[in-house]
N, C-alpha and C positions, 0 to 999 in steps of 0.2 A: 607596539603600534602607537605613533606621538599622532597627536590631536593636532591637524589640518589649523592653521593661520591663516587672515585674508583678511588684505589690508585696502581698508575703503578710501579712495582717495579719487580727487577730482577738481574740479571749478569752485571756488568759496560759495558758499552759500547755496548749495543744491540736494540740501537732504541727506549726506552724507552719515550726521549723527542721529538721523532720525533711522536710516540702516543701522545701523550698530547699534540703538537701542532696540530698534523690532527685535535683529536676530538674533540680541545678547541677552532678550529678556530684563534688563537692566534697564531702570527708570534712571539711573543717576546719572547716566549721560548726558552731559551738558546740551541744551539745545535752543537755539534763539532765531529771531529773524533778521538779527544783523549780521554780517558777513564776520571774518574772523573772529566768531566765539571759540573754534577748537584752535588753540595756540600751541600745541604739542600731541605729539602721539603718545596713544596712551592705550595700554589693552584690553580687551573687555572680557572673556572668560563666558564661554555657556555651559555652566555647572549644573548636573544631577548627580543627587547623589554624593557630593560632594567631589566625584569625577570631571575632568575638564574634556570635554564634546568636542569643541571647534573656540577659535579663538578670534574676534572682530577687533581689528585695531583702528580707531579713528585719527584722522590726520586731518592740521593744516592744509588749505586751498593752495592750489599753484597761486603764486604770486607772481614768478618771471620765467614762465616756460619756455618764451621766444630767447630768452637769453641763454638759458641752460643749454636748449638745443645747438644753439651758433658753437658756445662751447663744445660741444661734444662733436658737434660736426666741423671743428675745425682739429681739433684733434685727432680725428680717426684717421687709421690704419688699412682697415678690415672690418670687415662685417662680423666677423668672429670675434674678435676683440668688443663689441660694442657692450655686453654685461661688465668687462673688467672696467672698460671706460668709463659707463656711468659709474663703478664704485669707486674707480679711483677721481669721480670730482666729486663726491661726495665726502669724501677722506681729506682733500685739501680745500672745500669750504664750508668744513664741519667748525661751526663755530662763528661763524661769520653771518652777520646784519640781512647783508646781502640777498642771501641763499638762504635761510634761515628756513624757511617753510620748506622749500624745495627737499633741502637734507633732511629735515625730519619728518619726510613724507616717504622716501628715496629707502631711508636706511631701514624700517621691515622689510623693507621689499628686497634688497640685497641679501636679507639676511636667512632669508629663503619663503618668506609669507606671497601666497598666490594675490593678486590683484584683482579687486568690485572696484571698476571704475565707474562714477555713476553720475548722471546728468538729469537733467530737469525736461523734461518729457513736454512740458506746456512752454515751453522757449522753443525759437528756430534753432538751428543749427549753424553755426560760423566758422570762420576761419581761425578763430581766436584757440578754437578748442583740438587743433590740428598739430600745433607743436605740442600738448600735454602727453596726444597718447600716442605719438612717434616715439619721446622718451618712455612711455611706458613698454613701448615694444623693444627700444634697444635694451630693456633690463635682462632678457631674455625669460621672465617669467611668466607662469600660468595665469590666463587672465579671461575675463568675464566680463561684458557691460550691463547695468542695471538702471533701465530708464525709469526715471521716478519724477511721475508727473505731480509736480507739486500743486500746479490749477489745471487748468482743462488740459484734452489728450491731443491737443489739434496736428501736434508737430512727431507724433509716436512715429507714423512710416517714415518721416525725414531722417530720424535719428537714425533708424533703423537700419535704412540703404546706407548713413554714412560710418557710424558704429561697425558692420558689417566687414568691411575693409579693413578692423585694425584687431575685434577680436571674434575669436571661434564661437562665442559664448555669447548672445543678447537676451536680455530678457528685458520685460516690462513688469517694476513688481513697486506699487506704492506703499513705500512705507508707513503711513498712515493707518490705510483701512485694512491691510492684508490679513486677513485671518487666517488662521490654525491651517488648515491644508494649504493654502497658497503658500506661508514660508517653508509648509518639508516638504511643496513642490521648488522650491528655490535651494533648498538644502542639497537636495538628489540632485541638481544642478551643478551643484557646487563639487560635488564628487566624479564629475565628467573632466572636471579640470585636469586631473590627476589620475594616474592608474592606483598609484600609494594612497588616495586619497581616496577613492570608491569606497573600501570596506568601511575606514571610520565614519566617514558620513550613512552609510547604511545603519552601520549602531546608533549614530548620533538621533535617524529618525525614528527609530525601533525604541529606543531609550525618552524620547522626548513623548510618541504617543502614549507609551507606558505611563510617566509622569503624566499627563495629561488624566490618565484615566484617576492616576491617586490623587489627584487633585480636588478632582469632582468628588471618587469618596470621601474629602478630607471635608470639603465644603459641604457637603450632602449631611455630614457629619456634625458641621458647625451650627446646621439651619436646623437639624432636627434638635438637637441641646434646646434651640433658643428658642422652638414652640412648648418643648414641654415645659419648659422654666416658666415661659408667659402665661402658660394654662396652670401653673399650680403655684402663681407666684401670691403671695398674701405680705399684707404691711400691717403693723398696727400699733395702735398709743394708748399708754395707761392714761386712767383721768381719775378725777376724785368722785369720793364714793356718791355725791350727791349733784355731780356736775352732767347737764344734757347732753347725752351722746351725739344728737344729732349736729351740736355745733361745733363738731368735729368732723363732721364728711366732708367737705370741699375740702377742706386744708387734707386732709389724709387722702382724698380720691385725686386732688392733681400731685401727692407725692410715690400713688401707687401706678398713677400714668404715665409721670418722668422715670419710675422704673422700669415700667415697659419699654420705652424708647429706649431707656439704657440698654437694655438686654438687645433690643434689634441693632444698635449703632454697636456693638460690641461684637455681636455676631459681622456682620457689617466689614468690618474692621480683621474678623479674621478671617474672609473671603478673600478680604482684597491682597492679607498677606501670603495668603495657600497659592494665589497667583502670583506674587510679589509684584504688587503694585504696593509700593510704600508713601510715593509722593502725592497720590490725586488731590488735585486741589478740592477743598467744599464751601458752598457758598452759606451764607448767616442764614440763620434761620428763616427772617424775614421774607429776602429774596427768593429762596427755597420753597416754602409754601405756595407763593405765586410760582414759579418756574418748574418745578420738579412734582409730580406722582412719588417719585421714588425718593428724592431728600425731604419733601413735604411731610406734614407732620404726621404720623401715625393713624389720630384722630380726625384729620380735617373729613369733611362731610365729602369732597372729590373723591379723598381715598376708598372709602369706605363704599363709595359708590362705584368705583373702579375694581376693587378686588372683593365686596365680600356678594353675599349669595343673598339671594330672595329667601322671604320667609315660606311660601311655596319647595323651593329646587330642598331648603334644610328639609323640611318637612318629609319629602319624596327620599333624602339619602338618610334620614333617621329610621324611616321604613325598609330603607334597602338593606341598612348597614347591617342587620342582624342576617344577614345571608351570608358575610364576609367575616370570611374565618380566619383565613390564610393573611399572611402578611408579602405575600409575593405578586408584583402587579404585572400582568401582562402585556408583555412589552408590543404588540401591535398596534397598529394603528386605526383611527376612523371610529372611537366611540361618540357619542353625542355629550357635547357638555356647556353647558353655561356659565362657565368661570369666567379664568380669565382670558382665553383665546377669544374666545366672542366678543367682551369688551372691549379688549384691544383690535378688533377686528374694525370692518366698512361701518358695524351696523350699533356704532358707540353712542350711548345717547338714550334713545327712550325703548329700545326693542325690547329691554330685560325687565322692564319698572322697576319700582321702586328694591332696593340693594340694603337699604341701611337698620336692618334689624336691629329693634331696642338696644342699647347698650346697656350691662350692669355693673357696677362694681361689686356688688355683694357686700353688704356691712353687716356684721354679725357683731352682738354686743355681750362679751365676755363678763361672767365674776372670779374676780382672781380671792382666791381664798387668803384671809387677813391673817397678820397677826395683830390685834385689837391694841396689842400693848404699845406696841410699836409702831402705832398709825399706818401702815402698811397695807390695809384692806383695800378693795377699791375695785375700778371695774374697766376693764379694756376694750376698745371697738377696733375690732379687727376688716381690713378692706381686703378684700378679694377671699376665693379664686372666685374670681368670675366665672359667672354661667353663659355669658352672651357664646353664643355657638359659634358666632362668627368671627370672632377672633384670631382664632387659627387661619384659617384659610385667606383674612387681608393680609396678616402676617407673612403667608406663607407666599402670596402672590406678589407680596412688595419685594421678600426674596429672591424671588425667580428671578425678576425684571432686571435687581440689582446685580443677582449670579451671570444673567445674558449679557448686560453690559460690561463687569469685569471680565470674563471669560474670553470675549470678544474684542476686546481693547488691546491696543499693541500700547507696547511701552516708549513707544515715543511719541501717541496723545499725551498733554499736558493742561487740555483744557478741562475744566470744570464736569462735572456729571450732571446731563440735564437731558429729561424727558419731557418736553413740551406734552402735555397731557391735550394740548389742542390739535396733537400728529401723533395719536394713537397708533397708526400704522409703523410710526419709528421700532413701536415694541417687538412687533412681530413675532409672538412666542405662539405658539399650540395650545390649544381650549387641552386640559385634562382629558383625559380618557375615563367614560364611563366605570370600569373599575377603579381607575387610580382614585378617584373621590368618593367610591365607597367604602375602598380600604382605608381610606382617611379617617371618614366619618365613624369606621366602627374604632379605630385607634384612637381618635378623637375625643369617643367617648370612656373607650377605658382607660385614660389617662384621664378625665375630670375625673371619675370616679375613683381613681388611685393616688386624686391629690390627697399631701401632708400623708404621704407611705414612700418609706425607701424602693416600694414597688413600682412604682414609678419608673424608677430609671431601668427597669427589666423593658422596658419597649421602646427604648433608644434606637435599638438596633434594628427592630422592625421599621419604622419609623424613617431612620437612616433609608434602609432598603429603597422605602416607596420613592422618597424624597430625591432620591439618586437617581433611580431611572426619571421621574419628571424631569430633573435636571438633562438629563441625557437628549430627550424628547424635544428639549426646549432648543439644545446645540444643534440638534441635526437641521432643525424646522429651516 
């Protein structure tokens, strides 16, 4: 069973390689907004597993399709002759200035690759576009049009009615915003092309949801590592035996707070690679703290007030959490909760009061036993594990946001990751479920209390668990 080809091809500058990064999954797709950036076809591979799915070939815009046609219709015989016609001008101006897009648009498609002809959904529709996909019909191959509105939808039914006339196949699918069910509702499309091509696109979506789910475990995976590492994570400096510890706490509390960040930008980093987005651009710091909840800093007083809990809701789930045994969250819906669905909700602002429970570092001041002879005595002030309860849960909540944005992001976004924290409703995720943040809370705690124990990492996987269905909770919303 060979893996179905489909080769995107159309009018320069209409989204073409923004198709073939959506459904190749593949950020390295060239993509710009001047006209001839694809200068060659080039194929792109939807790999799981290390198995190839379906295969997107991006191509060069028509450049002279009124002239190609004149050709072809000055040469014709027969109607039947018209797929050997179009390959044999592609065979005698393969190589040539002239023709140069045409042939390297032309030859997948000869070579047996089905046709995504795809236009720009926010344009009218003209005459210009009527010799591209006459040649595309005398190729005699499988074909499909894909209107991809790059600005408004104004002109979608025009296309429609005229698309209609040249293939069996129309769809409206923006390469941009399409999320996860819209392209393996395009996928299944794709295998109407073809009777040969049915089955493997059926595996192609059967194998992609599949992926999709280890994805989430993988990332579910990556977020619980990085809370318990943050909750047991401790820094510390020797000093001499008679030197003030205390003028050692800033310098040592902003080196155990740039490790926190590390630990999130790292986890961070391997979300985005379990989805393979390799390229997202990120803005400096600066800009970030004004612009983003989510690239903003860890600490800023916004976040803190965005994801973490009232001293009250802790208060209520340290009560609750001794009830919560089990590590298995109940996946329905409709608990009550105060997190972060509510903040990120209408009622952002003052309904919750005050969010930002004391912070602590924890400084504890160690004696390191001397050897007297050897000057060696002396005393260490060790930073963290912090007690602040809230912690985990800004942490956990900056994850979500970060997990719903890559999760949801096609691979042919190229812009910057930004949550304007002034359009809250951007976020749109689900308040926690009453269990899920007690099971937290009681995990929460028996992980401070297992910090500096290799026991610790015995509740990853519980952890994991919780962490995954939130995730899950958060896709469906």
């Amino acid at each position: 069973m060979s893996a179905p080809v489909f080769v995107v091809v159309g009018h320069p500058n209409k989204g073409k390689s923004s198709i073939v990064s959506t459904l190749a999954q593949d950020d390295r797709v060239e993509i710009a907004p001047d006209p001839g950036t694809t200068m060659h076809s080039r194929g792109f591979p939807m790999r799981v597993d290390g198995r190839v799915l379906y295969t997107l070939v991006d191509t060069p815009g028509f450049q002279r399709p009124r002239d190609v046609l004149r050709w072809l219709q000055q040469h014709e015989t027969s109607v039947v002759d018209h797929p050997t016609l179009v390959q044999r001008f592609v065979e005698q101006h393969a190589g040539s200035s002239l023709y140069d897009a045409e042939c390297r648009l032309l030859q997948p498609i000869i070579a047996g690759g089905g046709i995504l002809y795809v236009v720009d959904g926010s344009v009218p529709f003209g005459s210009e576009y009527e010799p591209e996909m006459e040649i595309l019909r005398w190729t005699g191959r499988s074909s499909m049009a894909l209107i991809n509105p790059i600005g408004q939808e104004r002109y979608i039914e025009q296309w429609e009615a005229a698309l209609g006339q040249y293939f069996k196949i129309v769809r409206v699918f923006n390469a941009m915003t399409a999320e996860f069910e819209k392209r393996l509702e395009l996928l299944r499309a794709f295998g109407q092309l073809r009777e040969d091509w049915r089955q493997p696109m059926e595996v192609a979506v059967a194998d992609l949801v599949n992926e999709r789910t280890r994805q989430r475990h993988r990332a579910a995976d990556a977020i619980a590592r990085m809370l318990i590492e943050m909750m047991t994570l401790t820094v510390a400096k020797t000093i001499p035996p008679q030197a003030d510890a205390k003028a050692y706490y800033d310098v040592l509390e902003e080196e155990y707070k740039q490790k926190l960040r590390d630990l999130e930008r790292t986890s961070r980093d391997q979300v985005q690679g379990i989805y393979q987005h390799y390229q997202i651009q990120r803005e400096d710091a600066a800009a970030a703290l004004v612009n983003s909840v989510v690239e903003g800093d860890l600490f800023a007083q916004e976040t803190w007030r965005l994801f973490g809990q009232t001293k009250w809701r802790l208060a209520m789930l340290g009560a609750a959490s001794g009830a919560t045994v089990g590590g298995i969250v109940d996946a329905s819906v409709g608990g009550a909760s105060v997190l972060l669905g509510t903040v990120l909700g209408a009622t952002v602002g003052g309904a919750m009061g005050w969010y930002a429970a004391e912070w602590s570092s924890n400084f504890r001041l160690l004696t390191l036993p001397g050897m007297d002879v050897l000057g060696l005595s002396g005393k260490c002030v060790q930073c963290g594990p912090t007690t602040n309860r809230n912690l985990p849960y800004v942490a956990l909540g900056r994850a979500r946001w970060h997990h719903r944005l890559i999760a949801r992001r096609t691979h042919a976004q190229r812009h910057v990751i930004r949550l304007d924290p002034g359009q809250p409703q951007a976020g749109g995720m689900p308040p926690l479920e009453e269990r899920e943040e007690r099971t937290l809370e009681h995990l929460f705690g028996r992980i401070r209390r297992a910090a500096g124990s290799e026991r610790v990492w015995d509740m990853v996987e519980e952890l994991r668990i919780v962490v995954q269905q939130v995730l899950e909770h958060d896709e469906q919303a």
